[in-house]
TIMI-2910 file (N, C-alpha, C, CB; in pm, 1 decimal, decimal comma, always signed):
<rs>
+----------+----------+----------+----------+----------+----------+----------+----------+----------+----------+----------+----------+------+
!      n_x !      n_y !      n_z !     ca_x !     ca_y !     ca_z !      c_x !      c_y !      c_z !     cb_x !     cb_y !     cb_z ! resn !
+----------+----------+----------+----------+----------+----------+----------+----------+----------+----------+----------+----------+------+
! +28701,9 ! -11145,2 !  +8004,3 ! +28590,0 ! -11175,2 !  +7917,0 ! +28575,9 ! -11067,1 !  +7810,7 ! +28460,5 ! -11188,6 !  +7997,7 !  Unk !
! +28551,8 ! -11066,0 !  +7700,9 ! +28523,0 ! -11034,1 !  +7577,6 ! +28390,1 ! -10961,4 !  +7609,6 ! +28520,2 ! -11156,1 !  +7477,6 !  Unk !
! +28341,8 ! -10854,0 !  +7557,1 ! +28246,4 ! -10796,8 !  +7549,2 ! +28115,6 ! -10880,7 !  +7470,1 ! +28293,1 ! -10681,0 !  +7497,3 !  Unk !
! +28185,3 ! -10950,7 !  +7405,6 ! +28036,7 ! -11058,6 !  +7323,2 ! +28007,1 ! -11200,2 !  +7465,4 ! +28125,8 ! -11180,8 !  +7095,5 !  Unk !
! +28072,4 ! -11204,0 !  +7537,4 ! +28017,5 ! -11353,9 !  +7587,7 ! +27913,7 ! -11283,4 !  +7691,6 ! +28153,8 ! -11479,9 !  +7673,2 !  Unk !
! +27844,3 ! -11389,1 !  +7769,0 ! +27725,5 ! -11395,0 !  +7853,2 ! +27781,8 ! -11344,8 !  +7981,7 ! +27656,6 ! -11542,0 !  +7864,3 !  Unk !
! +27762,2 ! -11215,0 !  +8028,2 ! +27797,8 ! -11179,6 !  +8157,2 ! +27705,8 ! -11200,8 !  +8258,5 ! +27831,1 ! -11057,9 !  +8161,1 !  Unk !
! +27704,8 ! -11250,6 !  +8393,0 ! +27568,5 ! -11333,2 !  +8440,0 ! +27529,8 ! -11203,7 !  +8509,9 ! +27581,2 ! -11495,0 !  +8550,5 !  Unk !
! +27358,7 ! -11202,3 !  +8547,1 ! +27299,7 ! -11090,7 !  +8536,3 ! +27300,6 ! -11060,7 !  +8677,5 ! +27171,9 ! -11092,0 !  +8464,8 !  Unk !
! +27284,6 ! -10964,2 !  +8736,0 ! +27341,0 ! -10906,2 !  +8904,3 ! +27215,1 ! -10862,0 !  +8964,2 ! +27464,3 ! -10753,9 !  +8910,4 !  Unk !
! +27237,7 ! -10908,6 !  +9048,5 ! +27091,4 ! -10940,6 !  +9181,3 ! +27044,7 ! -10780,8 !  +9178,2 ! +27156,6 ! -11006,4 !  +9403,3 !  Unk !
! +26911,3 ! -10761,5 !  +9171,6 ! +26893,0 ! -10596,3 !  +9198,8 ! +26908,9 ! -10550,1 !  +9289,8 ! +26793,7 ! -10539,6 !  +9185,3 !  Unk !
! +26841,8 ! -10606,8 !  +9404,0 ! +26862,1 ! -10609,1 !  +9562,3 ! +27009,2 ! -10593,9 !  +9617,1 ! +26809,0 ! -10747,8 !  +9618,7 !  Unk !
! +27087,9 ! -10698,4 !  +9585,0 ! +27219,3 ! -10630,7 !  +9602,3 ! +27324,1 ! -10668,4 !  +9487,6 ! +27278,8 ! -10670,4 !  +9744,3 !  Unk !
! +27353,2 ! -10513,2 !  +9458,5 ! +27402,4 ! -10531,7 !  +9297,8 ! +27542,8 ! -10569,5 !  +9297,3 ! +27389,7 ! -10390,5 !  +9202,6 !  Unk !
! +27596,5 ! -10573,2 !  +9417,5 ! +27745,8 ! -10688,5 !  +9465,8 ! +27766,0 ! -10815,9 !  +9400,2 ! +27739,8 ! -10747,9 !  +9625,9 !  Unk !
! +27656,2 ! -10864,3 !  +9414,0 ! +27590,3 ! -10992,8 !  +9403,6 ! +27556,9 ! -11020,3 !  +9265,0 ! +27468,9 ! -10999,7 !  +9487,1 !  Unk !
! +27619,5 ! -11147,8 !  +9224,5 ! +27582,7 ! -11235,4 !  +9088,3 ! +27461,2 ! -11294,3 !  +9105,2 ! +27682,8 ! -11353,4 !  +9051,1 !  Unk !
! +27423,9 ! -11288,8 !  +9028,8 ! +27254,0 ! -11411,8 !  +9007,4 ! +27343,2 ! -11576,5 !  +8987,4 ! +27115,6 ! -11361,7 !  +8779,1 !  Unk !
! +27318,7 ! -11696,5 !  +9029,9 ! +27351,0 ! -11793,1 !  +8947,6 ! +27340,4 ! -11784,5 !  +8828,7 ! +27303,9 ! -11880,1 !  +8969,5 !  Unk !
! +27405,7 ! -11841,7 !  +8705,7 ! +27332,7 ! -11838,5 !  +8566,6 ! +27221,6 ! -11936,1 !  +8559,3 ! +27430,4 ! -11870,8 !  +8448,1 !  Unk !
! +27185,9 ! -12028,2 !  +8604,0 ! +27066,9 ! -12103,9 !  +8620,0 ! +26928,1 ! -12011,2 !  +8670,3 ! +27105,1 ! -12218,9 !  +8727,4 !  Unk !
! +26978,1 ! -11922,5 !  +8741,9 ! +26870,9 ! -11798,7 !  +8783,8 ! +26870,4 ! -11715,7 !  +8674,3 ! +26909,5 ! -11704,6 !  +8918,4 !  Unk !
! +26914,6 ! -11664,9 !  +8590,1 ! +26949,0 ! -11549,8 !  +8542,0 ! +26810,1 ! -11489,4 !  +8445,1 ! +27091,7 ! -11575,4 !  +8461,9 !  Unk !
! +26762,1 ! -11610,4 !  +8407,5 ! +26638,5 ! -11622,6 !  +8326,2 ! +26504,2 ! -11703,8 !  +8385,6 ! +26683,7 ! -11692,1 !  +8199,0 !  Unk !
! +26471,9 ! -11686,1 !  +8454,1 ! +26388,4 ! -11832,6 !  +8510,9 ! +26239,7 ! -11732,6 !  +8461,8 ! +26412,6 ! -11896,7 !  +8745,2 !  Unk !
! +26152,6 ! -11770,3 !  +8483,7 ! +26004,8 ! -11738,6 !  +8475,3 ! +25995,3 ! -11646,9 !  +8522,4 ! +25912,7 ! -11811,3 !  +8522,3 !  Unk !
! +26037,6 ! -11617,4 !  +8646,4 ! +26016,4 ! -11526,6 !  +8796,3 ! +26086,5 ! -11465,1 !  +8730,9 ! +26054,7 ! -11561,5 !  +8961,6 !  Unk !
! +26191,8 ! -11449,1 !  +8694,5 ! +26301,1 ! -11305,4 !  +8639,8 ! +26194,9 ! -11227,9 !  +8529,5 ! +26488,3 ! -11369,8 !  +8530,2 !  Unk !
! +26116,1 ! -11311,7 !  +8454,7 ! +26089,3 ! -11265,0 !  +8362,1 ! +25935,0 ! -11238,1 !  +8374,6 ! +26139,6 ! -11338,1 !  +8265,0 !  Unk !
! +25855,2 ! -11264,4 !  +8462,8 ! +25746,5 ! -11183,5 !  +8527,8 ! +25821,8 ! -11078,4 !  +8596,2 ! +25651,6 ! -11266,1 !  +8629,9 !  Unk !
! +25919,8 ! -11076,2 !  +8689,6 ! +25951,6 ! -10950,2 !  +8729,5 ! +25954,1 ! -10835,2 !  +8641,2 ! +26060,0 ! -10957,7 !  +8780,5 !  Unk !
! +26024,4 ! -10892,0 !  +8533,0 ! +26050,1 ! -10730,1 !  +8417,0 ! +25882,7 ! -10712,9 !  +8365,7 ! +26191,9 ! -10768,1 !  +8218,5 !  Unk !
! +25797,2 ! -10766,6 !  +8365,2 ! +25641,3 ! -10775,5 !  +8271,6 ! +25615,0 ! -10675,8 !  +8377,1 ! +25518,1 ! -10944,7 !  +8253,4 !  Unk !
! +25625,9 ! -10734,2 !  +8567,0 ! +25547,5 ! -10604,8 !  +8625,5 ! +25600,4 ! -10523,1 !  +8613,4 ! +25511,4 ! -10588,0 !  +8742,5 !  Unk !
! +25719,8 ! -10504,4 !  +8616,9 ! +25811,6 ! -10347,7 !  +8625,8 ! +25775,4 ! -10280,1 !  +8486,9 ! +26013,7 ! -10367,7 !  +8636,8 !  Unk !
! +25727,3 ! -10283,2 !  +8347,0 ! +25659,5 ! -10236,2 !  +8274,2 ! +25540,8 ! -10201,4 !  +8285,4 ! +25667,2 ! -10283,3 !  +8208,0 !  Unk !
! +25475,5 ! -10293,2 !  +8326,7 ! +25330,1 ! -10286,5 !  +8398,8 ! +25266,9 ! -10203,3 !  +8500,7 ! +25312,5 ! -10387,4 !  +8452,7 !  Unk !
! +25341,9 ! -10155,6 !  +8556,4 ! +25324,0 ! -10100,9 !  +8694,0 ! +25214,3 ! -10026,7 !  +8674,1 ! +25439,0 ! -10019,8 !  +8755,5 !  Unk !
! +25091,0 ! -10005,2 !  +8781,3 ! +24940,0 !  -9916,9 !  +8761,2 ! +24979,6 !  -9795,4 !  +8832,3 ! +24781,9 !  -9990,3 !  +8838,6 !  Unk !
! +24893,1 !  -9710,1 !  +8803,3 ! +24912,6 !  -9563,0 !  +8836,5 ! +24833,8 !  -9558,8 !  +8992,9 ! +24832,9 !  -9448,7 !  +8702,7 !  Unk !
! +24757,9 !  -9629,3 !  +9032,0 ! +24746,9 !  -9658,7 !  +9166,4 ! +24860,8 !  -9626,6 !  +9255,5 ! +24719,5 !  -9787,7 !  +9177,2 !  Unk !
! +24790,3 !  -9581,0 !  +9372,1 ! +24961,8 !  -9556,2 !  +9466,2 ! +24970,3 !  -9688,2 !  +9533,3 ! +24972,5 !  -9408,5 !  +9616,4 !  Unk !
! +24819,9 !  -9744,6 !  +9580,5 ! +24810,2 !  -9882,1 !  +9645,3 ! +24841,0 !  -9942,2 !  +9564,9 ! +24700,9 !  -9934,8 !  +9697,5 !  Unk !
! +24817,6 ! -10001,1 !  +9445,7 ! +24851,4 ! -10112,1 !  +9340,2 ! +25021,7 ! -10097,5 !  +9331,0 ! +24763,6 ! -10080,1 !  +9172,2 !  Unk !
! +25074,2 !  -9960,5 !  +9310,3 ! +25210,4 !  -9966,0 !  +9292,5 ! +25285,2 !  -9984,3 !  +9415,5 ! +25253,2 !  -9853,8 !  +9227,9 !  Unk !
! +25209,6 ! -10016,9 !  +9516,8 ! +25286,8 ! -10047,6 !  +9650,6 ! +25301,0 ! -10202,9 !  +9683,6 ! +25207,8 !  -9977,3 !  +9776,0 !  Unk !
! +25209,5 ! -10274,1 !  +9610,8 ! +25204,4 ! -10385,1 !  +9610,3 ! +25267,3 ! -10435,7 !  +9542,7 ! +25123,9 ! -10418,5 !  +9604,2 !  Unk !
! +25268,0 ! -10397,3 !  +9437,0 ! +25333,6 ! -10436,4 !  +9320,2 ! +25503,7 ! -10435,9 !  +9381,9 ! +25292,5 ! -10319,5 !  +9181,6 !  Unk !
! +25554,8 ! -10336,8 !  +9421,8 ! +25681,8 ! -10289,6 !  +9429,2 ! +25725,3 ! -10420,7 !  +9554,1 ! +25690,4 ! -10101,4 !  +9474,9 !  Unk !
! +25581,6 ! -10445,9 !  +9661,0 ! +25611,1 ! -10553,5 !  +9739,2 ! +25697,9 ! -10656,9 !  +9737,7 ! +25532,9 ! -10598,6 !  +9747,8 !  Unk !
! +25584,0 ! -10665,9 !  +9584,1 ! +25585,3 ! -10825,4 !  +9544,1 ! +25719,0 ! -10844,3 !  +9419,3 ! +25402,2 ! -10875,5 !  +9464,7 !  Unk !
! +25784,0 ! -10707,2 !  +9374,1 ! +25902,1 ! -10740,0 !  +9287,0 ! +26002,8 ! -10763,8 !  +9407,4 ! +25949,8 ! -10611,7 !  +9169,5 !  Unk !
! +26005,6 ! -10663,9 !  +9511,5 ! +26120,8 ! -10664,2 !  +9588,9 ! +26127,8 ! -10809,6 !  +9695,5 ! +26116,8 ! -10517,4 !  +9672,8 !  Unk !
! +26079,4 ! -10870,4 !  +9676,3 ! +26037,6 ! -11002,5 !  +9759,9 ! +26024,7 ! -10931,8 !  +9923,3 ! +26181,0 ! -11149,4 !  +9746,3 !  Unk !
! +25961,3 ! -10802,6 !  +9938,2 ! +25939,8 ! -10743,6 ! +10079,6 ! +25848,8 ! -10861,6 ! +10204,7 ! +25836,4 ! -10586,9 ! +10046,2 !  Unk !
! +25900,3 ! -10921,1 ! +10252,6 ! +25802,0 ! -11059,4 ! +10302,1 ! +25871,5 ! -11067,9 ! +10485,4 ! +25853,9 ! -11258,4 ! +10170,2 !  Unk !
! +25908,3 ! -10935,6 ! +10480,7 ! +25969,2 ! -10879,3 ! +10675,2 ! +25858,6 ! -10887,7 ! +10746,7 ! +26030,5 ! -10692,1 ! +10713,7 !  Unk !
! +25724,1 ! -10879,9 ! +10681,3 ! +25599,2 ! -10893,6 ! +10743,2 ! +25570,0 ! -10999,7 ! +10817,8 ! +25511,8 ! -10887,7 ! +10663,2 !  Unk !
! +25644,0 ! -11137,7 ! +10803,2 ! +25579,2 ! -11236,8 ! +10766,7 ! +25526,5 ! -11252,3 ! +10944,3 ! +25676,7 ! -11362,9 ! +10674,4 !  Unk !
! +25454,8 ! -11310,9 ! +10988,7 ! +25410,8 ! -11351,2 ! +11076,8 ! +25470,8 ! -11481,0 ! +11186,4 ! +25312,6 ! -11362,8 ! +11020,3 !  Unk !
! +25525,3 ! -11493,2 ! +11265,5 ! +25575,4 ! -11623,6 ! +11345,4 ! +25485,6 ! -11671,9 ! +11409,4 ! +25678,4 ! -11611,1 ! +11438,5 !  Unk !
! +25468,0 ! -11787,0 ! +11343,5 ! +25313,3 ! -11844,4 ! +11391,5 ! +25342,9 ! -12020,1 ! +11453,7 ! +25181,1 ! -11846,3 ! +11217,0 !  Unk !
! +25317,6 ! -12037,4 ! +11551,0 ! +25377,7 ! -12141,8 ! +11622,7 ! +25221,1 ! -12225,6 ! +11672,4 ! +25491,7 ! -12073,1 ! +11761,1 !  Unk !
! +25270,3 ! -12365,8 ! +11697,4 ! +25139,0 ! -12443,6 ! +11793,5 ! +25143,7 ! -12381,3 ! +11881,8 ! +25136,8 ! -12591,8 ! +11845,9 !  Unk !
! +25042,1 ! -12436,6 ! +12021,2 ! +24972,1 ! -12368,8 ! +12067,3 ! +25044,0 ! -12400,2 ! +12183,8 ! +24839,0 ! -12380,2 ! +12046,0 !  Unk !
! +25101,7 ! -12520,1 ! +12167,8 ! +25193,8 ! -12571,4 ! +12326,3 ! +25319,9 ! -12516,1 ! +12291,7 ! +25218,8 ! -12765,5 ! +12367,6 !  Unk !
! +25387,7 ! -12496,1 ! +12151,7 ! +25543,7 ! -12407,6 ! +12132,9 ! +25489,8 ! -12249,5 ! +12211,0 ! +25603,8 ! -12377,7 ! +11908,6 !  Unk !
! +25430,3 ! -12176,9 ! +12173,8 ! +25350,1 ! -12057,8 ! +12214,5 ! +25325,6 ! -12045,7 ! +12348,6 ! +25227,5 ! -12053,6 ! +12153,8 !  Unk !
! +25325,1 ! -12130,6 ! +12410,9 ! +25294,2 ! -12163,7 ! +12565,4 ! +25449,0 ! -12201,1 ! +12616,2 ! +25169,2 ! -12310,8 ! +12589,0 !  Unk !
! +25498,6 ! -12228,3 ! +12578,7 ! +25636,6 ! -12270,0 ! +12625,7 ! +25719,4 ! -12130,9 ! +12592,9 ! +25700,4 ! -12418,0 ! +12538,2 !  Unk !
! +25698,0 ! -12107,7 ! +12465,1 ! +25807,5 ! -11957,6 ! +12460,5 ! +25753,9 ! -11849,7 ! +12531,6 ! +25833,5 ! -11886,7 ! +12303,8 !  Unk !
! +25606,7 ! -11803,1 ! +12592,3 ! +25552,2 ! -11738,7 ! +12642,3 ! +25587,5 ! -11737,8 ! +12836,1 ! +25429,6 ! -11774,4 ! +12579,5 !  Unk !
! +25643,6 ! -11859,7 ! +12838,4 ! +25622,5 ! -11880,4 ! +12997,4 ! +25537,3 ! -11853,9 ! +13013,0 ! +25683,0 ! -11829,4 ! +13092,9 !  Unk !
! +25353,0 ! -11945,3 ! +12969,3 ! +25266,5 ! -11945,7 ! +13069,8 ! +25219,9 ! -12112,6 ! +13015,1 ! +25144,8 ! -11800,9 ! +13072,4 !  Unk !
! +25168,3 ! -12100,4 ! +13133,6 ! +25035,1 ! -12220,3 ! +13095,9 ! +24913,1 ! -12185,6 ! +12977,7 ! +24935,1 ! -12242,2 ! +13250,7 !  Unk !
! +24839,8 ! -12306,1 ! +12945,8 ! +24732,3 ! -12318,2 ! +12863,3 ! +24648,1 ! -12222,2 ! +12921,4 ! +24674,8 ! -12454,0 ! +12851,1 !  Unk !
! +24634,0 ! -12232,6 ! +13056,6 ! +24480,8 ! -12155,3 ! +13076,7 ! +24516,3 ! -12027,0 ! +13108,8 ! +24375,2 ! -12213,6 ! +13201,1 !  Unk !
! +24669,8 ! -11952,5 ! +13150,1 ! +24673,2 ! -11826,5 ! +13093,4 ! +24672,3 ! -11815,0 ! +12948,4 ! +24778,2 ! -11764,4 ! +13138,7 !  Unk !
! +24751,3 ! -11876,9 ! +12897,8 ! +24698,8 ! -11857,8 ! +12717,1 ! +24607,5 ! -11833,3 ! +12678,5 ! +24696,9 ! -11944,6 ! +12632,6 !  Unk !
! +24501,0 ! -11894,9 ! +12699,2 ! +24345,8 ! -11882,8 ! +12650,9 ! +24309,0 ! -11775,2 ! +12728,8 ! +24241,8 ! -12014,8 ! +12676,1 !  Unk !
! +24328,9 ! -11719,5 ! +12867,3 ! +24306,9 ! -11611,9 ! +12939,6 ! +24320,6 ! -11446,9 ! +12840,2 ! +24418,8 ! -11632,9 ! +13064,3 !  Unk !
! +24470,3 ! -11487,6 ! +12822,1 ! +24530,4 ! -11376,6 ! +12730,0 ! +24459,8 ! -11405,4 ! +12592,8 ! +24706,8 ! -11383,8 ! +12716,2 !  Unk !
! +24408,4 ! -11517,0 ! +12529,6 ! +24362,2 ! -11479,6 ! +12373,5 ! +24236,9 ! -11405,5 ! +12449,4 ! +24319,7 ! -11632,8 ! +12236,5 !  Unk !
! +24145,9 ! -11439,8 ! +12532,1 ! +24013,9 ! -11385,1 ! +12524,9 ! +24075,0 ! -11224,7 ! +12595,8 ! +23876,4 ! -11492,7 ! +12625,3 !  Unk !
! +24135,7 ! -11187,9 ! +12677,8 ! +24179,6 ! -11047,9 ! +12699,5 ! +24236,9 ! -10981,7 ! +12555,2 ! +24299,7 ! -11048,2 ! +12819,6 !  Unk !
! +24234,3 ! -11036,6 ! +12414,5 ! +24317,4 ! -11033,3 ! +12328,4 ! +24485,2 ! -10931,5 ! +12316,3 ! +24223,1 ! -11008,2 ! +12240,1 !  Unk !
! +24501,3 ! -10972,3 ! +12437,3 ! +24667,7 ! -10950,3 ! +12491,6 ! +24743,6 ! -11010,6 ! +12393,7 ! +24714,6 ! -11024,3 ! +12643,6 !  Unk !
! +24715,1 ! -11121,0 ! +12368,6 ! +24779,5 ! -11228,9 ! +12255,1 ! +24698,0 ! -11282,5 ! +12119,7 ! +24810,5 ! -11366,0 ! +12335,2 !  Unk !
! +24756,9 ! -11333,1 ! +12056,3 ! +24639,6 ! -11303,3 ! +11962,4 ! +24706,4 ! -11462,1 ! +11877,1 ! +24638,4 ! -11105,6 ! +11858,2 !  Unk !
! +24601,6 ! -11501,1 ! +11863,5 ! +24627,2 ! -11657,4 ! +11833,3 ! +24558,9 ! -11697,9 ! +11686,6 ! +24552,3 ! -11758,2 ! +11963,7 !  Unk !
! +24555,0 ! -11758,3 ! +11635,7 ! +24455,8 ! -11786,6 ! +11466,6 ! +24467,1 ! -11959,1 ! +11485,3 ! +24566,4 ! -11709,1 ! +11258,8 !  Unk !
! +24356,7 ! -11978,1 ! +11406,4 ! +24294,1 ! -12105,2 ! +11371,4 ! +24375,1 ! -12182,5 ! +11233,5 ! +24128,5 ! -12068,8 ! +11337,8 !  Unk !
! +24425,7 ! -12278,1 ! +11217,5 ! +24503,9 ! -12352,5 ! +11101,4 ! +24425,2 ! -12493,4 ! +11100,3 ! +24685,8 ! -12372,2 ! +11134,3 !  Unk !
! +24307,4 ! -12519,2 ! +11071,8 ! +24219,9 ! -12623,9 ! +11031,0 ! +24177,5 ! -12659,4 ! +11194,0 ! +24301,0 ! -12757,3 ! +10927,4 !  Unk !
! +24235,9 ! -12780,7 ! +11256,8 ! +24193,4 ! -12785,2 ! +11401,8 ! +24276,0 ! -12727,0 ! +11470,9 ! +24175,7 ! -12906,1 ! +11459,1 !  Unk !
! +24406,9 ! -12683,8 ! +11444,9 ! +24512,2 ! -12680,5 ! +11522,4 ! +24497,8 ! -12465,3 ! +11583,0 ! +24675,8 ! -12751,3 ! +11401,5 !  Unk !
! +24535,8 ! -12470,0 ! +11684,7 ! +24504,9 ! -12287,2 ! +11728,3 ! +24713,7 ! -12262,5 ! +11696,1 ! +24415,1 ! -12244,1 ! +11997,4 !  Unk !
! +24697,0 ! -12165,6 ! +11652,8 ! +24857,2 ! -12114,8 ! +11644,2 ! +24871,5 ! -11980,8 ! +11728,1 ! +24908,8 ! -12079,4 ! +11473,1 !  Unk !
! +24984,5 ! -11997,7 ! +11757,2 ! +25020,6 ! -11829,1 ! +11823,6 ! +25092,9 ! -11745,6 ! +11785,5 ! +25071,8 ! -11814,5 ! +11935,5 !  Unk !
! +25043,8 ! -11616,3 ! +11793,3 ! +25163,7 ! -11536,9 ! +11693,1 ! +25268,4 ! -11509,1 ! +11785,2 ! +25116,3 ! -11381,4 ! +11615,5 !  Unk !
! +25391,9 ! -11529,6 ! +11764,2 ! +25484,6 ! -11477,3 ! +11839,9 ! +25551,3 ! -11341,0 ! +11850,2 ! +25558,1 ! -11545,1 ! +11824,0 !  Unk !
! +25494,9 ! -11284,4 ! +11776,8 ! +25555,3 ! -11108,6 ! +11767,0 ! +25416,6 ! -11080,2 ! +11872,0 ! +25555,5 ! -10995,0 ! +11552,7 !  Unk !
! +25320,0 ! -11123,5 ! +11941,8 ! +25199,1 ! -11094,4 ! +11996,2 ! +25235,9 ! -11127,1 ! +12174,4 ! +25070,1 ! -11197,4 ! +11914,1 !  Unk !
! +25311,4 ! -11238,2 ! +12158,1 ! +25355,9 ! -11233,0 ! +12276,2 ! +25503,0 ! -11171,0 ! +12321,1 ! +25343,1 ! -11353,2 ! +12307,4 !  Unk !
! +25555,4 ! -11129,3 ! +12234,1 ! +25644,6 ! -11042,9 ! +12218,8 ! +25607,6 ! -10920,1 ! +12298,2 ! +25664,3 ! -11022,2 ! +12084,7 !  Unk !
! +25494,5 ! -10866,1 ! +12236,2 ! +25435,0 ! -10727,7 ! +12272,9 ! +25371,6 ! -10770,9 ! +12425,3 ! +25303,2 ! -10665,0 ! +12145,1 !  Unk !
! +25342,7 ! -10858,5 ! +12494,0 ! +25272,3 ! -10865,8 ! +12598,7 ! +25382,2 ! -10869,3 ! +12678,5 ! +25174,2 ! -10967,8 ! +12608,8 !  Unk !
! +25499,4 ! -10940,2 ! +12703,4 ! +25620,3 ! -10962,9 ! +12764,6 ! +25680,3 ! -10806,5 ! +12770,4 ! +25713,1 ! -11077,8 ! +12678,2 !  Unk !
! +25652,5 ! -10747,6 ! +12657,2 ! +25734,6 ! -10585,3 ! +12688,8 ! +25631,7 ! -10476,5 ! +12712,7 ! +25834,3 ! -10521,5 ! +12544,5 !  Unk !
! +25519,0 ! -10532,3 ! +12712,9 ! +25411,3 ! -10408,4 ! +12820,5 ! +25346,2 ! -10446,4 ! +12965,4 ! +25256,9 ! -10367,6 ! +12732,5 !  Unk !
! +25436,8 ! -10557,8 ! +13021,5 ! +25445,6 ! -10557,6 ! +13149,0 ! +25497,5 ! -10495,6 ! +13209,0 ! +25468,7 ! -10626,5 ! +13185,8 !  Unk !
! +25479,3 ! -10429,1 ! +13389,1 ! +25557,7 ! -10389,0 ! +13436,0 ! +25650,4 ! -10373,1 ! +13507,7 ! +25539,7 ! -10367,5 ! +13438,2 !  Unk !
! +25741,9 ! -10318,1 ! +13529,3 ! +25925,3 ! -10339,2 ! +13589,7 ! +25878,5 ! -10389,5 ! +13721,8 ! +26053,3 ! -10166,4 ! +13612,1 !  Unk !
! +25964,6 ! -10494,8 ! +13776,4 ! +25903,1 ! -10473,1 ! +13964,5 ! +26014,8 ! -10361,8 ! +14031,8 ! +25921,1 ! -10667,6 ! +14089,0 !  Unk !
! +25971,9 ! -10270,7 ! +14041,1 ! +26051,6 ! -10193,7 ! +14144,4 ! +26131,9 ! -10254,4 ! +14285,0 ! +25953,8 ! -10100,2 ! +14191,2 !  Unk !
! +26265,3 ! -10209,0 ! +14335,1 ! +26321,0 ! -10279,1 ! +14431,2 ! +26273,6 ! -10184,5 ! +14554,4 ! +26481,6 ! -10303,7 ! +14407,8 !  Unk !
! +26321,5 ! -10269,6 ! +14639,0 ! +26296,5 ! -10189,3 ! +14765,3 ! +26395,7 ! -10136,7 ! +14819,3 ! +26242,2 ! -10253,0 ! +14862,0 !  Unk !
! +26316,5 !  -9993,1 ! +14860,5 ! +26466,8 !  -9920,8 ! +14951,5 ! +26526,8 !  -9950,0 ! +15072,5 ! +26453,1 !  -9789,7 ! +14988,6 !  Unk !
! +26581,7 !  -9944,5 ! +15081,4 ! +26623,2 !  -9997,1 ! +15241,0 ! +26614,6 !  -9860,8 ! +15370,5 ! +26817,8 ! -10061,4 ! +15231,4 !  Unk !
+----------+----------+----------+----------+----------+----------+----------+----------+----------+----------+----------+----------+------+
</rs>
């Protein structure tokens, strides 16, 4: 390629990586560069900000019904509800439906304790 034609623009995240040319310009590319000028002198605002360019979204939450949550948990309903009110587990409301977080029962499954064997 010639130094004058369109070289397609390279992922920031990993700069290995081509953008599609259909990506190369989209809206989102081009709010990205507005915040990266933009950026506030805030340390919180610039943490958010930096969040929300880097698509940082590792946070996200695994949030399941209430009978998937009960099934990946190995318990029943009425330990479930046992454990939300001990808030061992920790469950949220989605209009009628109760969801469960699964990084919550994650943490309850690994702060149980070992059964010790017996000696002979």
């Amino acid at each position: 390629m010639t130094s004058n034609q369109h070289q397609p623009e390279r992922d920031q995240r990993h700069p290995g990586r081509r953008l599609p040319s259909d990506c190369a310009s989209t809206p989102c590319r081009e709010m990205e560069k507005s915040a990266r000028a933009a950026r506030p002198d805030h340390p919180i605002m610039a943490q958010i900000f930096d969040a929300l360019i880097n698509n940082d979204f590792s946070r996200q939450r695994r949030l399941v019904v209430f009978k998937d949550g009960c099934r990946y948990g190995k318990f029943g309903k009425t330990k479930a509800y046992e454990l939300i009110a001990q808030e061992r587990i920790k469950a949220y409301k989605l209009g009628g439906k109760t969801m469960i977080d699964l990084d919550s029962v994650d943490q309850f499954h690994a702060s149980l304790p070992k059964v010790e064997s017996r000696a002979r």
